[in-house]
OpenMM code with the backbone's topology and positions (N, CA, C; nanometers):
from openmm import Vec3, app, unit

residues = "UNK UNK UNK UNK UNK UNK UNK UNK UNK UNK UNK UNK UNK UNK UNK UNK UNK UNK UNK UNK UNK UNK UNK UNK UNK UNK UNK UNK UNK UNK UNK UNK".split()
positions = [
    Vec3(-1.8983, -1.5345, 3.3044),
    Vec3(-1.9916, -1.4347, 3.3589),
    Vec3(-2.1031, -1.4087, 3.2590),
    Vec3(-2.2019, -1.3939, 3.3156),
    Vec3(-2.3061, -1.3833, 3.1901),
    Vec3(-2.3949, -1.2799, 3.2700),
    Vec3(-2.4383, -1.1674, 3.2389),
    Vec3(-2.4818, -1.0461, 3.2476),
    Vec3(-2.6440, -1.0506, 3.2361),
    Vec3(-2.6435, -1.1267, 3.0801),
    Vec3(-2.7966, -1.1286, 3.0029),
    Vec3(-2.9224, -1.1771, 3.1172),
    Vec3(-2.8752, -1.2643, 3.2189),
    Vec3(-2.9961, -1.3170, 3.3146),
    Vec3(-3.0415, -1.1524, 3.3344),
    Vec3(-2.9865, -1.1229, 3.3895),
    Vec3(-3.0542, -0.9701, 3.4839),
    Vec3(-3.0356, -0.8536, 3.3565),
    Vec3(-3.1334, -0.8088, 3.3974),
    Vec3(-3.1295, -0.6327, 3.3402),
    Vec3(-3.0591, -0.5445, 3.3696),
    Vec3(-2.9626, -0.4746, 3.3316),
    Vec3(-2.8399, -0.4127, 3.3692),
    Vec3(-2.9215, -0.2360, 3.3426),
    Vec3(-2.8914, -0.1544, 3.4388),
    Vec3(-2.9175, -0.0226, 3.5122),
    Vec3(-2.7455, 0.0611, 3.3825),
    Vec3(-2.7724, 0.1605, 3.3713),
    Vec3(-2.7020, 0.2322, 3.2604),
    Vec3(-2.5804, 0.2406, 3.3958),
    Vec3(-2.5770, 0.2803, 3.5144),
    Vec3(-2.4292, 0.2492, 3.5858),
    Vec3(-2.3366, 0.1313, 3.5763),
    Vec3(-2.4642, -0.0091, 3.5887),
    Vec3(-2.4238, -0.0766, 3.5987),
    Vec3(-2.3001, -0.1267, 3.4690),
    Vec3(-2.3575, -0.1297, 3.3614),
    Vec3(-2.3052, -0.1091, 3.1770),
    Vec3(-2.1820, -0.0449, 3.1920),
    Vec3(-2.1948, 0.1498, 3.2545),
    Vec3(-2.0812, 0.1649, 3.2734),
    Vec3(-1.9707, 0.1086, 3.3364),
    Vec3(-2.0018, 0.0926, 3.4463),
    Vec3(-1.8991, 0.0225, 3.5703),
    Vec3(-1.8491, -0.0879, 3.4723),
    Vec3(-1.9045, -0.1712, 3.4054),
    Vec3(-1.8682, -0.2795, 3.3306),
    Vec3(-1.7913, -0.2798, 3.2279),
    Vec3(-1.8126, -0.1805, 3.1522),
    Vec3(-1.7436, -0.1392, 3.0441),
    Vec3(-1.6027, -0.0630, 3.0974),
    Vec3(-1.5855, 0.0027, 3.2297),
    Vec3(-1.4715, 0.0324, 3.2243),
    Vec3(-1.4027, -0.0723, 3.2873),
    Vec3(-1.4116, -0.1790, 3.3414),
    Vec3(-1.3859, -0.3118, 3.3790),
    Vec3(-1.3013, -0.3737, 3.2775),
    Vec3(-1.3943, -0.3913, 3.1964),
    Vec3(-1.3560, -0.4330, 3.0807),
    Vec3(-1.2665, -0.3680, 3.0166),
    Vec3(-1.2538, -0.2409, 3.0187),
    Vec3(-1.1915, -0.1887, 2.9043),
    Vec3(-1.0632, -0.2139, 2.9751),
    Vec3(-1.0365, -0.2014, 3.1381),
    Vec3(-0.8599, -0.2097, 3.2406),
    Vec3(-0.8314, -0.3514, 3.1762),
    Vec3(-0.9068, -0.4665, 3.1733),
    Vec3(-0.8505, -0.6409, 3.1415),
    Vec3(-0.8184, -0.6265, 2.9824),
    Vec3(-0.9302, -0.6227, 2.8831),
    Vec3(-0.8532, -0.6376, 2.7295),
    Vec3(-0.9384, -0.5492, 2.6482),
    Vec3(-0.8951, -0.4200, 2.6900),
    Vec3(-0.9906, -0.3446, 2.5854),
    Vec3(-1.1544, -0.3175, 2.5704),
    Vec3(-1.2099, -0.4066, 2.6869),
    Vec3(-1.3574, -0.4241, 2.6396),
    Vec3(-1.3916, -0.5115, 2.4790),
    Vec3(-1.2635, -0.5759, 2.3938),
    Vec3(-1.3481, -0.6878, 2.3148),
    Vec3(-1.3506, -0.8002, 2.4110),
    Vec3(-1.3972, -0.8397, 2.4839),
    Vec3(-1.4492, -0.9616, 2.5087),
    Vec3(-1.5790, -0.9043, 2.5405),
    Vec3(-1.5741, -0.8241, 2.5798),
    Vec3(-1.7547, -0.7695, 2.6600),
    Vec3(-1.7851, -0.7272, 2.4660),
    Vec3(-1.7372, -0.6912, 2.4115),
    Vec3(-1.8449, -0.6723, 2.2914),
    Vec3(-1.8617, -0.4852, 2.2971),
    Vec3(-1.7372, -0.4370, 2.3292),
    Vec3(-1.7755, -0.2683, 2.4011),
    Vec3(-1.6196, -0.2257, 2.2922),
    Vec3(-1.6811, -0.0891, 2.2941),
    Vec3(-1.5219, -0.0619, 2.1980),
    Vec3(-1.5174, 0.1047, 2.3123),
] * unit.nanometer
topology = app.Topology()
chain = topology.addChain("A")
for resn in residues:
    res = topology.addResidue(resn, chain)
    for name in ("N", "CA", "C"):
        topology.addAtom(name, app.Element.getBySymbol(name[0]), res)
């Protein structure tokens, strides 16, 4: 998945980051 093409909206970041954080913590997204 690669994010960087598009410009991500501050929901969008969130929504992502808590995504991330349910699978492994958010280190793979680079989010603590």
């Amino acid at each position: 998945m690669k994010f960087e093409e598009r410009p991500l909206t501050k929901k969008q970041m969130e929504s992502i980051r808590k995504r991330a954080n349910k699978f492994d913590g958010g280190s793979h997204w680079g989010y603590k």
